[in-house]
C-alpha positions as CSV (number, residue, x, y, z in Angstrom):
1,X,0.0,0.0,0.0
2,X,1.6,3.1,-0.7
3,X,1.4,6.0,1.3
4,X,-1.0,8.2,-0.3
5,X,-3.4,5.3,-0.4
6,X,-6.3,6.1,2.0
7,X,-9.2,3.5,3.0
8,X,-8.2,-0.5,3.1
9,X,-6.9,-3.3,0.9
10,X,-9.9,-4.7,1.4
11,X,-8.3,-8.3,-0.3
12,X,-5.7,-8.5,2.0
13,X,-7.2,-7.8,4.9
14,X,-9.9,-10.7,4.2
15,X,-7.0,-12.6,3.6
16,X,-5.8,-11.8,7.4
17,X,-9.0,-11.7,8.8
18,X,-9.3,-15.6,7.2
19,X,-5.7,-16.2,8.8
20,X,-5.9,-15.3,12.1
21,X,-9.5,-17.5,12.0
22,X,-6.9,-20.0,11.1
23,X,-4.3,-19.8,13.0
24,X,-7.0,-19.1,16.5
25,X,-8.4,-22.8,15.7
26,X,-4.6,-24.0,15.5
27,X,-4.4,-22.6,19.1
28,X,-7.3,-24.6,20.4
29,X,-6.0,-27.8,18.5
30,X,-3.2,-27.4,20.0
31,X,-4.8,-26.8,23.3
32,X,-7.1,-30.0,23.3
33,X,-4.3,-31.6,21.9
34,X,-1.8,-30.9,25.3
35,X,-5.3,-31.4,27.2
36,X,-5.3,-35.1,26.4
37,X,-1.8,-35.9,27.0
38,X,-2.1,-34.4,30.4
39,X,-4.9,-36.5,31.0
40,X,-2.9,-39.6,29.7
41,X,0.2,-38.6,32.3
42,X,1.7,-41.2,34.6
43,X,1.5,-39.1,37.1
44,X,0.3,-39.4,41.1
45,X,0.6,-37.0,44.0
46,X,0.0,-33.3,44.5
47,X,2.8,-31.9,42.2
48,X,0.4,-33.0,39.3
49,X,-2.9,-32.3,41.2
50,X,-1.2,-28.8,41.2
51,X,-0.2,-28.7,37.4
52,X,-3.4,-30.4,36.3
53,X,-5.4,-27.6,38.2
54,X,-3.1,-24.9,36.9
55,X,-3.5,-26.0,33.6
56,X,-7.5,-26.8,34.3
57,X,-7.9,-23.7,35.9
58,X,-6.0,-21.2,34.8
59,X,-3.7,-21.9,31.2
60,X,-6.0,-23.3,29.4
61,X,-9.3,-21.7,29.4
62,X,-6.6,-18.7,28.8
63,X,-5.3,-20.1,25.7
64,X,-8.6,-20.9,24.5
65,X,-10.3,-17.1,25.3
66,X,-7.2,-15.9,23.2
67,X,-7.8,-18.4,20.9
68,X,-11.6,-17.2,20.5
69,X,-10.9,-13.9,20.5
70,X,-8.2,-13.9,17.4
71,X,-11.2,-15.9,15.7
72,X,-13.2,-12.9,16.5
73,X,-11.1,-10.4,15.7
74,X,-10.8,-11.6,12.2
75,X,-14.1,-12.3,11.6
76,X,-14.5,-8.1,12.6
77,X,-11.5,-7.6,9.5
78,X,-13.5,-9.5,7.1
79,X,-16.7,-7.1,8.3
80,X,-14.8,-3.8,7.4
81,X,-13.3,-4.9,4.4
82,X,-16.8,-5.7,3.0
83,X,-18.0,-2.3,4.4
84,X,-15.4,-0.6,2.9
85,X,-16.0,-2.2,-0.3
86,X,-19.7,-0.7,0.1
87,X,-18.8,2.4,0.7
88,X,-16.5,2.4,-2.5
89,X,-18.8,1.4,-4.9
């Protein structure tokens, strides 16, 4: 975009928007994913009770808001770019 461009490539920034949808579902595979394997640790005492509840409790439903709210973020990208395609026609 050069400089004196004003407004939004509205083609690219679909393209983003469609990434970071992407990419926010890679997160939460990747979440479920390291989910499972903690639940299939050979593991006893209250070091893991601890690390299963941090991750429970805290990490993961983290991950997994960021996760939702990169998805969101580029669903509101794709929602300009078609409004600013409206308003250039």
């Amino acid at each position: 975009m050069s400089s004196s461009m004003q407004g939004m490539d509205t083609e690219y920034a679909r393209q983003v928007g469609q990434n970071m949808g992407e990419h926010a579902g890679q997160v939460a595979g990747v979440v479920s994913s390291i989910t499972a394997m903690i639940s299939g640790l050979k593991w006893q005492g209250p070091d893991r009770q601890g690390f299963e509840s941090d991750w429970t409790g805290s990490f993961a439903p983290s991950a997994n808001a960021a996760s939702e709210s990169l998805s969101d973020q580029g669903r509101v990208l794709c929602v300009h770019a078609d409004r600013q395609d409206e308003a250039s026609r």
